[in-house]
HTML snippet that shows the backbone in 3Dmol.js (N, CA, C, O; Angstrom):
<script src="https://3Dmol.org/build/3Dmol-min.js"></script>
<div id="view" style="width:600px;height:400px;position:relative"></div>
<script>
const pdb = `
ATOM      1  N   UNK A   1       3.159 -15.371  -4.688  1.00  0.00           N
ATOM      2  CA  UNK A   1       2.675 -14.255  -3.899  1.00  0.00           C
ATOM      3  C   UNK A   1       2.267 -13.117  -4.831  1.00  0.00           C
ATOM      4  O   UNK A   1       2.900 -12.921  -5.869  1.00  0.00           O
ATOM      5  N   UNK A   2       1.138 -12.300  -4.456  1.00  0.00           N
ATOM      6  CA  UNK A   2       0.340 -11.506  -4.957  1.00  0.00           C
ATOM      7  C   UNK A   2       1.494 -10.815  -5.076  1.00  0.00           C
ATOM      8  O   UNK A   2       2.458 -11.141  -4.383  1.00  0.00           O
ATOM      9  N   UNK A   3       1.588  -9.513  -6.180  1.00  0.00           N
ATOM     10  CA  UNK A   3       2.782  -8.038  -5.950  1.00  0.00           C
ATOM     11  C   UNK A   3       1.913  -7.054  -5.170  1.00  0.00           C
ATOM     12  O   UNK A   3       0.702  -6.865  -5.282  1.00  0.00           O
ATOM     13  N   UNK A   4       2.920  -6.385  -4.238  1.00  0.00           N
ATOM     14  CA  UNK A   4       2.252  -4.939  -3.366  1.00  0.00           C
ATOM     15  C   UNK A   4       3.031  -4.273  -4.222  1.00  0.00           C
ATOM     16  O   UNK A   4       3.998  -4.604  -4.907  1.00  0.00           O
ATOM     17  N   UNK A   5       2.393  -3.190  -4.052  1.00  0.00           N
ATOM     18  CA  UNK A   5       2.764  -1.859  -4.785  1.00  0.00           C
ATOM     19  C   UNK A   5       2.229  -0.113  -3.808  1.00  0.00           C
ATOM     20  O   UNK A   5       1.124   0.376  -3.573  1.00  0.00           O
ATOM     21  N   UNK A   6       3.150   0.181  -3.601  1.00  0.00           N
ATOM     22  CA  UNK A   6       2.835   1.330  -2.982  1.00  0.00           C
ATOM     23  C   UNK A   6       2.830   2.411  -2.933  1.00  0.00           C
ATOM     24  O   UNK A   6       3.905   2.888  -2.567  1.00  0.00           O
ATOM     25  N   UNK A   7       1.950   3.194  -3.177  1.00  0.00           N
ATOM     26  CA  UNK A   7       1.768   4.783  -3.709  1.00  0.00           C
ATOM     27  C   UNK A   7       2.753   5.635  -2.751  1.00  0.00           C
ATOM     28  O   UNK A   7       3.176   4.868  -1.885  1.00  0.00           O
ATOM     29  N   UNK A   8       3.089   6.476  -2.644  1.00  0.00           N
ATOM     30  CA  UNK A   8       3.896   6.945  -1.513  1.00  0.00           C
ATOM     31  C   UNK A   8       4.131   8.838  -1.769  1.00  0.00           C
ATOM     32  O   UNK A   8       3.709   9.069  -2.902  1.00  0.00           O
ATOM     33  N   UNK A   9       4.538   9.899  -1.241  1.00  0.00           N
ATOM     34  CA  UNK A   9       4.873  11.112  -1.379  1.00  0.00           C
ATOM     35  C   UNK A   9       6.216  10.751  -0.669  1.00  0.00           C
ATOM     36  O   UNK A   9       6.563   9.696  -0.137  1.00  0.00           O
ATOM     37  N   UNK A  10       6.809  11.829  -0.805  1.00  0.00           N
ATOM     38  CA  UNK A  10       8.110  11.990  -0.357  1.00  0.00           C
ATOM     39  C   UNK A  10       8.833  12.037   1.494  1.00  0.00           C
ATOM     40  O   UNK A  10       9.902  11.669   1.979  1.00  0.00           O
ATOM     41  N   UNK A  11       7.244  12.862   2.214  1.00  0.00           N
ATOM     42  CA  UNK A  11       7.799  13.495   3.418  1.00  0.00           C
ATOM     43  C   UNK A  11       6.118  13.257   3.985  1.00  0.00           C
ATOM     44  O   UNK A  11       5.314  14.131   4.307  1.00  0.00           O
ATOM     45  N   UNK A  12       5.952  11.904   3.974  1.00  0.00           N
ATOM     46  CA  UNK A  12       4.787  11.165   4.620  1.00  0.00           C
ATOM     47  C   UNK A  12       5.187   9.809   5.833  1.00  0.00           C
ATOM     48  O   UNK A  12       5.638   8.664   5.869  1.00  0.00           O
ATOM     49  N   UNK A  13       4.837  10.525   6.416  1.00  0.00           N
ATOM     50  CA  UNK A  13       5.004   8.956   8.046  1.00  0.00           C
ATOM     51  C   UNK A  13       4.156   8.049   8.130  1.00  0.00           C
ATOM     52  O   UNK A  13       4.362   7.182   8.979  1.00  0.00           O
ATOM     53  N   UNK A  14       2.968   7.962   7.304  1.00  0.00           N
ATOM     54  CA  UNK A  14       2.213   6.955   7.384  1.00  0.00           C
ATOM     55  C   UNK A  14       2.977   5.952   6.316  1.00  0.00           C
ATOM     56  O   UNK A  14       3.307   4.800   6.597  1.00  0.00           O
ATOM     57  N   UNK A  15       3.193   6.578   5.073  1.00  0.00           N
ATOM     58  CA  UNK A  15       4.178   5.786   3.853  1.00  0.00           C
ATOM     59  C   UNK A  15       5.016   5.403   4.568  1.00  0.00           C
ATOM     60  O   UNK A  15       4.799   4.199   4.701  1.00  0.00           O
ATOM     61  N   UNK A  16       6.321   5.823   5.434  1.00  0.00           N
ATOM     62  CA  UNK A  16       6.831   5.172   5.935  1.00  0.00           C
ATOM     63  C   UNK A  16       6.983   3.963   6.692  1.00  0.00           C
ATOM     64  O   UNK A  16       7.705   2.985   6.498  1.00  0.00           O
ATOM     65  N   UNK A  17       5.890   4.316   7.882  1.00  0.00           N
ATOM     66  CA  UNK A  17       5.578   2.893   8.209  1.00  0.00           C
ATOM     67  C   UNK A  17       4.914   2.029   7.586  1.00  0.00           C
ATOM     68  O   UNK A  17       5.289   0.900   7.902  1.00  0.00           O
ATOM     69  N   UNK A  18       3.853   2.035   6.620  1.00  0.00           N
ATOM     70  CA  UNK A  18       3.172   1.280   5.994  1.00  0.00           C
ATOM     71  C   UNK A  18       4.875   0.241   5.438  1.00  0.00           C
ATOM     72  O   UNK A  18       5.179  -0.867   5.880  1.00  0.00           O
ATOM     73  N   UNK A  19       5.573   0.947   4.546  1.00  0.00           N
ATOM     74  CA  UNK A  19       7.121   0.219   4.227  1.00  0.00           C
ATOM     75  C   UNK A  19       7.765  -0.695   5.289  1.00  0.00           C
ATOM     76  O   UNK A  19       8.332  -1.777   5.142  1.00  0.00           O
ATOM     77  N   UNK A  20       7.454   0.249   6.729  1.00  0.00           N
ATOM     78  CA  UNK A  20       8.514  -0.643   7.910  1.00  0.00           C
ATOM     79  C   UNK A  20       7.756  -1.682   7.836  1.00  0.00           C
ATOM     80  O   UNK A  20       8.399  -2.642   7.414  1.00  0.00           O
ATOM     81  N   UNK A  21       6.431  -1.978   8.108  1.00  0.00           N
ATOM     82  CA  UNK A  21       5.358  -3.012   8.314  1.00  0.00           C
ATOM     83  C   UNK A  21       5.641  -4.314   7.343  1.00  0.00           C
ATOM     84  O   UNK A  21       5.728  -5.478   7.735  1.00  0.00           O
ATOM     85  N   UNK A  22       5.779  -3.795   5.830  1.00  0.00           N
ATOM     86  CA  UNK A  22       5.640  -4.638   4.781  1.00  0.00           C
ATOM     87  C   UNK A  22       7.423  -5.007   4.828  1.00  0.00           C
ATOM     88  O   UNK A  22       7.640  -6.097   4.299  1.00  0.00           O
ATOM     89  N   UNK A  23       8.467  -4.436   5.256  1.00  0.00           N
ATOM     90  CA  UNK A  23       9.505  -4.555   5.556  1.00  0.00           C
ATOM     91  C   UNK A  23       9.865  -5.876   6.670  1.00  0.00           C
ATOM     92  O   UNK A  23      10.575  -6.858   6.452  1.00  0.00           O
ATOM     93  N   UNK A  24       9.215  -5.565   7.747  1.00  0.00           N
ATOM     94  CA  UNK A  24       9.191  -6.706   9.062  1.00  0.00           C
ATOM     95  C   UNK A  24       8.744  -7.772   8.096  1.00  0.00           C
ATOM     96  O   UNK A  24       9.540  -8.530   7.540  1.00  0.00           O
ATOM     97  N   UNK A  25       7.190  -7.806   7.883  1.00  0.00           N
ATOM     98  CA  UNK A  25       6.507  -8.980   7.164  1.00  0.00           C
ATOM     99  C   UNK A  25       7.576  -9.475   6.203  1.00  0.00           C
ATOM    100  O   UNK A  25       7.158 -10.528   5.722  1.00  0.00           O
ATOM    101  N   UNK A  26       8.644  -9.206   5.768  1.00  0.00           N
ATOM    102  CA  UNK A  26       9.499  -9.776   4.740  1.00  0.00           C
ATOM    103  C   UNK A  26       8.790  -9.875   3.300  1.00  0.00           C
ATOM    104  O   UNK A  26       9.061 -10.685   2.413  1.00  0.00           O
ATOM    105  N   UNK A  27       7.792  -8.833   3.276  1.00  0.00           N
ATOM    106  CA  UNK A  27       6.940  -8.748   2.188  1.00  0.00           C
ATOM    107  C   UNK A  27       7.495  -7.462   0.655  1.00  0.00           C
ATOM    108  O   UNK A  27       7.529  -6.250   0.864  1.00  0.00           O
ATOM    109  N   UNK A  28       7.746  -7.881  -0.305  1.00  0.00           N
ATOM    110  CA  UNK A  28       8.533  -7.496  -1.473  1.00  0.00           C
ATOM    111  C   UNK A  28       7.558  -6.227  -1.710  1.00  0.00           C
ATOM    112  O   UNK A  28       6.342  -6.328  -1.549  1.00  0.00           O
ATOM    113  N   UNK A  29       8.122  -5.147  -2.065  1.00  0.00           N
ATOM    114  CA  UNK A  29       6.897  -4.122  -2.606  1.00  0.00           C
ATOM    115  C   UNK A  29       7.475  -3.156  -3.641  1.00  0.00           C
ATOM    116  O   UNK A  29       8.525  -2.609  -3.303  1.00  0.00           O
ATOM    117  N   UNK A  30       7.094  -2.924  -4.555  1.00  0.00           N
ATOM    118  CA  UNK A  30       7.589  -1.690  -5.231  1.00  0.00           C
ATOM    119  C   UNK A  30       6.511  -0.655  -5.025  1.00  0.00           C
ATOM    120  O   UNK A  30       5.300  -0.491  -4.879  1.00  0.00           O
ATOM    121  N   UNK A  31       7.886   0.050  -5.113  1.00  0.00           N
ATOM    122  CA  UNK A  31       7.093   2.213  -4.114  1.00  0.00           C
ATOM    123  C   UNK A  31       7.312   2.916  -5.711  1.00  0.00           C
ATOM    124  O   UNK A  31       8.335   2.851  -6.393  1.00  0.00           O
ATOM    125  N   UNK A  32       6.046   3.579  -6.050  1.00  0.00           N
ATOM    126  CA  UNK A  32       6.194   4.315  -6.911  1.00  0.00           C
ATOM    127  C   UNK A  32       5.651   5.912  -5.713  1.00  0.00           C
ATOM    128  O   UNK A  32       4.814   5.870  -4.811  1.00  0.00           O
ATOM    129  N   UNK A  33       6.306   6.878  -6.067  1.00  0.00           N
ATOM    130  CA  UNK A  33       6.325   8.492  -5.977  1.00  0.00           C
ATOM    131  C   UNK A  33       5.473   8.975  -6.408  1.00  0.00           C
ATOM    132  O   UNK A  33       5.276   9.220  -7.598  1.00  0.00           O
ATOM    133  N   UNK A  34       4.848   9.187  -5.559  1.00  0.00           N
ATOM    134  CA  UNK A  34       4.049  10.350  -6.447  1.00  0.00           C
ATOM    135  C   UNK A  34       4.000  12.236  -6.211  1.00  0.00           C
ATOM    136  O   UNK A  34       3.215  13.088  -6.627  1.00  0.00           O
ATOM    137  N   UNK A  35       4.983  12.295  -5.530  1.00  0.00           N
ATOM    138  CA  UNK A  35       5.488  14.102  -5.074  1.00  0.00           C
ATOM    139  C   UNK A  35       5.496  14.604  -6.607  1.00  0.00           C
ATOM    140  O   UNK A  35       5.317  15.820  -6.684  1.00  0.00           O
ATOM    141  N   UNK A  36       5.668  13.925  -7.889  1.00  0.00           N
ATOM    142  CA  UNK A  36       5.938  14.796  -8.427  1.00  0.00           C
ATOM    143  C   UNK A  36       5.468  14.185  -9.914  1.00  0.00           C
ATOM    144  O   UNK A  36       6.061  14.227 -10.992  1.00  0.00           O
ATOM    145  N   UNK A  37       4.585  13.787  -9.670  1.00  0.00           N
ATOM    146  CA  UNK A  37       3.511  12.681 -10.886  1.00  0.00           C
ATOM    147  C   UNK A  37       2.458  13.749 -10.795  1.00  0.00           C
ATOM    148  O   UNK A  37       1.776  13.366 -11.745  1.00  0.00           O
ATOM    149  N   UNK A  38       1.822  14.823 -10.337  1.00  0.00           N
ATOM    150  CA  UNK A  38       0.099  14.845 -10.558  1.00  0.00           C
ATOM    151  C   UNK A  38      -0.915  14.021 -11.110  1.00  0.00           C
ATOM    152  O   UNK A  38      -1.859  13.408 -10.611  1.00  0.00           O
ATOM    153  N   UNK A  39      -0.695  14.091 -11.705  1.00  0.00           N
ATOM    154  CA  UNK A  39      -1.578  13.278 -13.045  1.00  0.00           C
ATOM    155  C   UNK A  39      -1.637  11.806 -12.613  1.00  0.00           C
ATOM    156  O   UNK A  39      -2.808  11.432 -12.667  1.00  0.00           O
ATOM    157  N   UNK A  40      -0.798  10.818 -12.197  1.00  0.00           N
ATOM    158  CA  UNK A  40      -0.874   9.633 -11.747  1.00  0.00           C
ATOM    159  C   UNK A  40      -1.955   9.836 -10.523  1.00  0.00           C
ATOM    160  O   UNK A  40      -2.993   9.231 -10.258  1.00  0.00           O
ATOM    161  N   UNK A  41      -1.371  10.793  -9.972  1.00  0.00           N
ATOM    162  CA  UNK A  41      -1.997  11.058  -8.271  1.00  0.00           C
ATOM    163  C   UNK A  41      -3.726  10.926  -8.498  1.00  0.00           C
ATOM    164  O   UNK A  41      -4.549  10.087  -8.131  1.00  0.00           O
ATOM    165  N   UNK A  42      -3.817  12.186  -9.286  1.00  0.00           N
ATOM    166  CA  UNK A  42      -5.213  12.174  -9.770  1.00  0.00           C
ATOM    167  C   UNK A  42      -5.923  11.091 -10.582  1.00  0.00           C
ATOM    168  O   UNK A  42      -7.134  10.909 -10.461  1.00  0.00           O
ATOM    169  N   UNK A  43      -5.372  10.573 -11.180  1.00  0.00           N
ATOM    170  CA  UNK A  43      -5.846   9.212 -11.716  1.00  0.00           C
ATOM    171  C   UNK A  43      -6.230   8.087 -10.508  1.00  0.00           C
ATOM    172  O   UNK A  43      -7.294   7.480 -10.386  1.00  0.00           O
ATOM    173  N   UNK A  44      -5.064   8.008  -9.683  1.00  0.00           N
ATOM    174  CA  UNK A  44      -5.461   6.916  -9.008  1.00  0.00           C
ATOM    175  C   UNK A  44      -6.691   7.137  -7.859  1.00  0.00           C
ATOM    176  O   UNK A  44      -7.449   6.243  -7.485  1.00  0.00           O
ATOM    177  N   UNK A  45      -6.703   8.430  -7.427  1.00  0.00           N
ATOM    178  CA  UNK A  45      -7.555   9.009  -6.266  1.00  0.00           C
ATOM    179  C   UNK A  45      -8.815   9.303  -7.273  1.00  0.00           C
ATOM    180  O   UNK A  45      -9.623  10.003  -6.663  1.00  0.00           O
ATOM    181  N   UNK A  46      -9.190   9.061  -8.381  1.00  0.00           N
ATOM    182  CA  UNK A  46     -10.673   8.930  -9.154  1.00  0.00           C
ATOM    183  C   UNK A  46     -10.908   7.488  -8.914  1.00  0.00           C
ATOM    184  O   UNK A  46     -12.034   7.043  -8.694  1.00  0.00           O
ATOM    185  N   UNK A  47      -9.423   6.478  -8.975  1.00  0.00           N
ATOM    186  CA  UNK A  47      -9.896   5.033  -9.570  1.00  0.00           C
ATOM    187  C   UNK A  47     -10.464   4.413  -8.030  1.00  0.00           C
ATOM    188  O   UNK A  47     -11.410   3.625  -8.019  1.00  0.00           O
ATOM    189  N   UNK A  48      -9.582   4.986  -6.358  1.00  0.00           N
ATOM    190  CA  UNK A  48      -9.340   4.216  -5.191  1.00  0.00           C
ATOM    191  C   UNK A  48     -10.723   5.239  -4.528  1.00  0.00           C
ATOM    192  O   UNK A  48     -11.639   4.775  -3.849  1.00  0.00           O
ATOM    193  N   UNK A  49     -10.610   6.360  -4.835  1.00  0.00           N
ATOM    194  CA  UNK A  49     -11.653   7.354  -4.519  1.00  0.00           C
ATOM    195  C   UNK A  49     -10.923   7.756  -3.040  1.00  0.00           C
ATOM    196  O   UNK A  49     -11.572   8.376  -2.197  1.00  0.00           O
ATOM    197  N   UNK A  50      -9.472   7.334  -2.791  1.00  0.00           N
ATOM    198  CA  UNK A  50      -8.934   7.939  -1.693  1.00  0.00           C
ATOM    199  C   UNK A  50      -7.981   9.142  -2.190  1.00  0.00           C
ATOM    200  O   UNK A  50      -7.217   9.193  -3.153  1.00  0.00           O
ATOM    201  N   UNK A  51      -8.262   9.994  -1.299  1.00  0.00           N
ATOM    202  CA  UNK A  51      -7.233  11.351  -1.578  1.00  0.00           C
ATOM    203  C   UNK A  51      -5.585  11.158  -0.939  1.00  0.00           C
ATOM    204  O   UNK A  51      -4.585  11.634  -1.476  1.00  0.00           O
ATOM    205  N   UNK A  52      -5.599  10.462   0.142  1.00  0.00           N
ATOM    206  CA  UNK A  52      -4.056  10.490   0.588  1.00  0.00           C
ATOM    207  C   UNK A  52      -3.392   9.294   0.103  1.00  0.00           C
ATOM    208  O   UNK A  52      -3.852   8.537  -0.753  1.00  0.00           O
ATOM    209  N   UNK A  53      -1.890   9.129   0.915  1.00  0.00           N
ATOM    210  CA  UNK A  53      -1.018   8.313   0.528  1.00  0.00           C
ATOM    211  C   UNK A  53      -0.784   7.828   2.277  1.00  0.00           C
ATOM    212  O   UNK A  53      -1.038   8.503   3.275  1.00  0.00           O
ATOM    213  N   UNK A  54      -0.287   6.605   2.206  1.00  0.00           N
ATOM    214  CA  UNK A  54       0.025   5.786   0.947  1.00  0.00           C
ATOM    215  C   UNK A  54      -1.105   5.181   0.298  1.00  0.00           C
ATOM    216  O   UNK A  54      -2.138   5.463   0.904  1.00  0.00           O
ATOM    217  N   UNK A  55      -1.251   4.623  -0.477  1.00  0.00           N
ATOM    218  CA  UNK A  55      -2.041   3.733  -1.449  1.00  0.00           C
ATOM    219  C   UNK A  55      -1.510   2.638  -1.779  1.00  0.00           C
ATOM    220  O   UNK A  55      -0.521   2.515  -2.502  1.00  0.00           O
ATOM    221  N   UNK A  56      -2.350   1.482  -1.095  1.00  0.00           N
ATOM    222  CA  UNK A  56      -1.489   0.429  -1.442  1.00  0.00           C
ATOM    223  C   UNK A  56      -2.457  -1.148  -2.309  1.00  0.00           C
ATOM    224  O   UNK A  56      -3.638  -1.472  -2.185  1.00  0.00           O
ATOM    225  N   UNK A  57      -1.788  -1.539  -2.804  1.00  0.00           N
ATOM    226  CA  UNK A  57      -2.393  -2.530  -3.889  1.00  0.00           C
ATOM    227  C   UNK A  57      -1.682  -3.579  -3.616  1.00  0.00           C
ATOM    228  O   UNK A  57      -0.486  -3.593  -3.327  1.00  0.00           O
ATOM    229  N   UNK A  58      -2.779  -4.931  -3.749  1.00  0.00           N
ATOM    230  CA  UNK A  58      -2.051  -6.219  -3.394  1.00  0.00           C
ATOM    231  C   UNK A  58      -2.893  -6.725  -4.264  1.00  0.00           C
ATOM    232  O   UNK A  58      -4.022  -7.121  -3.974  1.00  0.00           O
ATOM    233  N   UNK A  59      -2.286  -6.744  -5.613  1.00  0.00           N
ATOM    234  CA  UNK A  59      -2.258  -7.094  -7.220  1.00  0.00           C
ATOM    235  C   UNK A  59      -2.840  -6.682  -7.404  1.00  0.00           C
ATOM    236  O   UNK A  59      -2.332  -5.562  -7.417  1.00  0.00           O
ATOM    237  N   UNK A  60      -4.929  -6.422  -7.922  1.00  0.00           N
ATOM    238  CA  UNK A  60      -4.885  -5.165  -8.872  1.00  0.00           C
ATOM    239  C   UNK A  60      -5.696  -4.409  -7.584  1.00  0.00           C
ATOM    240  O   UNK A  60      -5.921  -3.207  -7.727  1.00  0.00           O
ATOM    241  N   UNK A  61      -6.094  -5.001  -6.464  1.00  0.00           N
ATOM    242  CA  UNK A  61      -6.966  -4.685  -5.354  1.00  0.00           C
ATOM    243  C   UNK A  61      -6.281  -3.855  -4.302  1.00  0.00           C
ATOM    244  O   UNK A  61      -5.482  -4.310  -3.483  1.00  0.00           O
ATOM    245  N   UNK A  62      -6.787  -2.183  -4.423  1.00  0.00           N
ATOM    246  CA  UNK A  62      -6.709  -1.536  -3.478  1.00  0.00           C
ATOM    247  C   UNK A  62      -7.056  -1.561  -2.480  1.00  0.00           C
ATOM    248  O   UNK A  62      -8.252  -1.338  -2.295  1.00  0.00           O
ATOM    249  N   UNK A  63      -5.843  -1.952  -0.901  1.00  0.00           N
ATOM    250  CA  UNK A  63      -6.339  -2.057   0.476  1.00  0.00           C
ATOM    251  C   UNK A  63      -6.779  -1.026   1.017  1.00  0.00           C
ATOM    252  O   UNK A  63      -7.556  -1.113   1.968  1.00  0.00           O
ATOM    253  N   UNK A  64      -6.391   0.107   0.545  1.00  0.00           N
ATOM    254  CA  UNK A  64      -6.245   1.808   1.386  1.00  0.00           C
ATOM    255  C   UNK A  64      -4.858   1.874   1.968  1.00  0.00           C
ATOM    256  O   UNK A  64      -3.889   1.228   1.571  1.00  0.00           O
ATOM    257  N   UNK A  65      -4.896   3.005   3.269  1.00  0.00           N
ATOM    258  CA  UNK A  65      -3.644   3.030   3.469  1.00  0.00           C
ATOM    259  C   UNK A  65      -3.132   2.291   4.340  1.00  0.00           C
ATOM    260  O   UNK A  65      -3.095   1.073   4.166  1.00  0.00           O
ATOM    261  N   UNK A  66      -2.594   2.925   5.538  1.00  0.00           N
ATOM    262  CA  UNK A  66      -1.485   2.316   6.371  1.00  0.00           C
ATOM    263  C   UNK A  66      -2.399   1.953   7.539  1.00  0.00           C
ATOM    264  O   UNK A  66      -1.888   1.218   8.384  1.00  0.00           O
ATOM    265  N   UNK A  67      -3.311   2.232   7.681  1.00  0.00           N
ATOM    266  CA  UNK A  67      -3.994   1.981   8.940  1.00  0.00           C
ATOM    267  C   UNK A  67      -5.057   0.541   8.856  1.00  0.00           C
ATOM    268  O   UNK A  67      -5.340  -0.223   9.779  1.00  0.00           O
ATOM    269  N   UNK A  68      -5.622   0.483   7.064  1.00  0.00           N
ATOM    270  CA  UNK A  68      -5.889  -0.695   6.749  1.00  0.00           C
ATOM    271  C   UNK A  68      -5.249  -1.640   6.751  1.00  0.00           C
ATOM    272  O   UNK A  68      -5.633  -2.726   7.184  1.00  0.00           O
ATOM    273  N   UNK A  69      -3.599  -1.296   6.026  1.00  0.00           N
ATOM    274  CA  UNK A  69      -3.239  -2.319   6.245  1.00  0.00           C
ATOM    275  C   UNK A  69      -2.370  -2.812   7.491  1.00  0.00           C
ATOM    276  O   UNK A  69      -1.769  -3.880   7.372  1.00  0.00           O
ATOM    277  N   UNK A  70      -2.275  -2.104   8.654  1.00  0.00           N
ATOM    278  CA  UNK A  70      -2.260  -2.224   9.665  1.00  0.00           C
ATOM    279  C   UNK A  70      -3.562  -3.671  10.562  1.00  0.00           C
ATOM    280  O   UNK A  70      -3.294  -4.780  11.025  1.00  0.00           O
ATOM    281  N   UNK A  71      -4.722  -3.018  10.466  1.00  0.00           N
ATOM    282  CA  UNK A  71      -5.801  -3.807  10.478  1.00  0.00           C
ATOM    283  C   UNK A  71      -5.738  -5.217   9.911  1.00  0.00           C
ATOM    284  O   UNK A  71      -6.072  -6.331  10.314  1.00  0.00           O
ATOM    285  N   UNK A  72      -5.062  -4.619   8.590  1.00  0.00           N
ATOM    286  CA  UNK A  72      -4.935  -6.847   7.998  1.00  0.00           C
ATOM    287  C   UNK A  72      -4.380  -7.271   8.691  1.00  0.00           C
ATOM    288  O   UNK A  72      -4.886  -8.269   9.203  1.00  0.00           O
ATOM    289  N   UNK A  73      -2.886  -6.813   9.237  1.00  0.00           N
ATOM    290  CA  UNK A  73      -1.954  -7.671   9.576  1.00  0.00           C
ATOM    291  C   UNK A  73      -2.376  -7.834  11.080  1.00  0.00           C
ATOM    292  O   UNK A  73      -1.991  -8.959  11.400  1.00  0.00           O
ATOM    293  N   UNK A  74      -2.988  -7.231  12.152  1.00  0.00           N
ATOM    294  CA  UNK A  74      -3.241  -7.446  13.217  1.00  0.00           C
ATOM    295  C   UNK A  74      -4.705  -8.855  13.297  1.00  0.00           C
ATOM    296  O   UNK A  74      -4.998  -9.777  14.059  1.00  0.00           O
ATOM    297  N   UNK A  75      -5.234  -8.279  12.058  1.00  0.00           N
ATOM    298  CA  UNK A  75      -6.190  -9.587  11.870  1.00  0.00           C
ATOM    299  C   UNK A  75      -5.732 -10.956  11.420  1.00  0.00           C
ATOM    300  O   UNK A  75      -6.605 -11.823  11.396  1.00  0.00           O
ATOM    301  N   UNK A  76      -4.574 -11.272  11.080  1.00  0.00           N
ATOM    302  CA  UNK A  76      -4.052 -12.396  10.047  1.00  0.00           C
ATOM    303  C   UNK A  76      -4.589 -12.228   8.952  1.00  0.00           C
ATOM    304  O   UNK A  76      -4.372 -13.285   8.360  1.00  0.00           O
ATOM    305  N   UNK A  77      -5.214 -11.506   8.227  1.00  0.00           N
ATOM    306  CA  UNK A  77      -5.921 -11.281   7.010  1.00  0.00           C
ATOM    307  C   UNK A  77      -4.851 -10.979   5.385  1.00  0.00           C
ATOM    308  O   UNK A  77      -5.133 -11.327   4.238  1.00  0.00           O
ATOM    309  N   UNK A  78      -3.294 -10.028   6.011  1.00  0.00           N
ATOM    310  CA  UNK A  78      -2.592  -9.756   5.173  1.00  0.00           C
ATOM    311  C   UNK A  78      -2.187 -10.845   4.190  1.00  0.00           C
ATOM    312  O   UNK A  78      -2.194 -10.835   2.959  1.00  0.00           O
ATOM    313  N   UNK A  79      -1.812 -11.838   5.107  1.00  0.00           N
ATOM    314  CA  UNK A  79      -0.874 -13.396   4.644  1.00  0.00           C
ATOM    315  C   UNK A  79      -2.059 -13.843   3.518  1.00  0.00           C
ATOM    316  O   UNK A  79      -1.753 -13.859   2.326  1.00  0.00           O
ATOM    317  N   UNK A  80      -3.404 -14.200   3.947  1.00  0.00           N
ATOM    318  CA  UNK A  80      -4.004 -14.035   2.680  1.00  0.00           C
ATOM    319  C   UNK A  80      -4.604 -13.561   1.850  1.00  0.00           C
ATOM    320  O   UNK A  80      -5.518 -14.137   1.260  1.00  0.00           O
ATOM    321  N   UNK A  81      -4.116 -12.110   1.569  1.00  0.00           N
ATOM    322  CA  UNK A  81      -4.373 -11.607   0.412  1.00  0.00           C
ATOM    323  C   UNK A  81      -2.844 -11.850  -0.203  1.00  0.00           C
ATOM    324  O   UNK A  81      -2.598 -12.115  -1.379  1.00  0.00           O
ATOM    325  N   UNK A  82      -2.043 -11.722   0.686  1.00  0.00           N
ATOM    326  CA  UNK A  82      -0.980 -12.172  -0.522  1.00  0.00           C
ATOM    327  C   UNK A  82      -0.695 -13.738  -1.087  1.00  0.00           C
ATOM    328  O   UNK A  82       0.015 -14.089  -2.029  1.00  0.00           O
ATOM    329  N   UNK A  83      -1.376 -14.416  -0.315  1.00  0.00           N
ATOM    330  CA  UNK A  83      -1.619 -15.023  -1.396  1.00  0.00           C
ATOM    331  C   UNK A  83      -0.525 -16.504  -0.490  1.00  0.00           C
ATOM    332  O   UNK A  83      -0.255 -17.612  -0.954  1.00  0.00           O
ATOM    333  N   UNK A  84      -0.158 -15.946   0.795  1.00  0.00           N
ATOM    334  CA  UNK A  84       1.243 -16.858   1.706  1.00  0.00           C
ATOM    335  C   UNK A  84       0.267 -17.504   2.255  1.00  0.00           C
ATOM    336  O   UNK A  84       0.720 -18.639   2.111  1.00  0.00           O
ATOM    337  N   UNK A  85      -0.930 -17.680   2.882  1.00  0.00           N
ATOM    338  CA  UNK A  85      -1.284 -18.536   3.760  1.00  0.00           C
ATOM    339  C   UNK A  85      -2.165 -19.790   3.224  1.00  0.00           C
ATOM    340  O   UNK A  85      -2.914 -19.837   2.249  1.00  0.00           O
ATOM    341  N   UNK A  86      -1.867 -20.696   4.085  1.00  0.00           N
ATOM    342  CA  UNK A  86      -2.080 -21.960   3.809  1.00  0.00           C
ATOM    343  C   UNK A  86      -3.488 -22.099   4.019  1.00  0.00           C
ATOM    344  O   UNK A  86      -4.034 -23.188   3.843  1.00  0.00           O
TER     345      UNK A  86
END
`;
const viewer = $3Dmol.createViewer("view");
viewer.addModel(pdb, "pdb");
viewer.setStyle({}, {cartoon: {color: "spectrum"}});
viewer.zoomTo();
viewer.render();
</script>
């Protein structure tokens, strides 16, 4: 399975659920912070060209946030980008 990785701030509800989502899915993710990175923040919002969080990556490919990946998983689309479906 592909790695997720998820951009996140501290006192964000979309980050949150985007986590509950990938949480249900039984899907592994490491959350990096960014409340208190700038410099990461700004790096990644030049590289994704998105300004908010969460930011999420399923290996080096940025989905967007919580509402995209909302969209995968209502499409069956999530399972294969990670890489689970048959």
């Amino acid at each position: 399975m592909k790695p997720v990785t998820v951009y996140t701030t501290t006192v964000c509800p979309y980050c949150i659920r985007a986590k509950h989502l990938l949480d249900r899915r039984g899907v592994p993710y490491e959350e990096v912070n960014l409340s208190r990175d700038f410099e990461l923040r700004m790096r990644l919002s030049q590289q994704t060209g998105m300004r908010t969080v969460p930011m999420i990556f399923i290996g080096e490919q940025c989905i967007g946030g919580y509402d995209d990946l909302a969209a995968l998983d209502r499409e069956g689309e999530l399972e294969r980008l990670l890489g689970r479906a048959s």
